[in-house]
C-alpha positions in Angstrom: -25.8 -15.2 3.2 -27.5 -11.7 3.7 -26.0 -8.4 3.6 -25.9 -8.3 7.8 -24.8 -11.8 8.3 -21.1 -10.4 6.0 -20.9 -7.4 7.2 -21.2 -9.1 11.4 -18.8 -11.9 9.6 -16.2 -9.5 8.8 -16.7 -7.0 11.8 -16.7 -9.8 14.1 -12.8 -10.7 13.1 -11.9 -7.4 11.9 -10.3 -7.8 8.5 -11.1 -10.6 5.9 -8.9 -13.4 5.5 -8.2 -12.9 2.1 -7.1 -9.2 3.3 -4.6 -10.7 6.4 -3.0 -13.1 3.6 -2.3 -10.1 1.4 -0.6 -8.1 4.0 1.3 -10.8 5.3 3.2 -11.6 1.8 3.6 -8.0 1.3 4.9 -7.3 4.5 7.4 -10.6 3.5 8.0 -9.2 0.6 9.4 -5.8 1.3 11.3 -7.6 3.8 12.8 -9.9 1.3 13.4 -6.4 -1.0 14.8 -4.9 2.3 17.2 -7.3 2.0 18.3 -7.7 -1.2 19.1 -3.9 -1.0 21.6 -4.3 2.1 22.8 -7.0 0.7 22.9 -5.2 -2.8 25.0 -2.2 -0.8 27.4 -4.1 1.5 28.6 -5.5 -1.8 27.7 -9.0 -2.9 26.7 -9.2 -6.1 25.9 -13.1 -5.9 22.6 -12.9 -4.3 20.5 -15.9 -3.7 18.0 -16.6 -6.3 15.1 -17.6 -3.9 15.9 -13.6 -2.3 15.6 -12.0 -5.6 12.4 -14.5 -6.6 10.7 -13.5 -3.4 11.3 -9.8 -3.2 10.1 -9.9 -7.0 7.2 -12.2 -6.4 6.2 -12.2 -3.1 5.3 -8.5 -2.9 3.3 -7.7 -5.7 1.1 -11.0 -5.0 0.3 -9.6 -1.2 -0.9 -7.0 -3.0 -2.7 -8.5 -5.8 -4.7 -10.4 -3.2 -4.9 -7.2 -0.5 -6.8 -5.7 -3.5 -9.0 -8.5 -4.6 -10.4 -8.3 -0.6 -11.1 -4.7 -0.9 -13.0 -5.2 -3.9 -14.9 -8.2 -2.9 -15.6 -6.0 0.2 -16.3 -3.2 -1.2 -18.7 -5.0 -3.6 -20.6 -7.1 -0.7 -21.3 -3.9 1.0 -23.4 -2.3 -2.1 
């Protein structure tokens, strides 16, 4: 592939799909860690293990992958 067949590629759909998976389980994520925290005030202290798993996982993996795409972005455009 050539330097203006990636760069239409990614202009054409806006953001790589790499990039849309990464801010999708992050956005999950602090959703999940949104949670826990209500959950965390109101008073239970039994949370569900999948909750505390996913707000611990879930979040720094959409973020792990949200930076891989900018680097592999960043490095296609050089």
């Amino acid at each position: 592939m050539t330097e203006a067949t990636k760069e239409a590629a990614v202009a054409a759909t806006g953001k790589p799909f790499l990039m849309r998976v990464g801010i999708g389980l992050f956005g999950i994520g602090m959703l999940a860690v949104l949670a826990v925290f209500i959950m965390f005030a109101a008073g239970l202290e039994n949370l569900p293990i999948w909750l505390s798993v996913g707000a611990g996982v879930i979040t720094p993996l959409g973020l792990l992958l949200g930076l891989i795409a900018l680097v592999r972005e960043a490095r296609a455009k050089n």
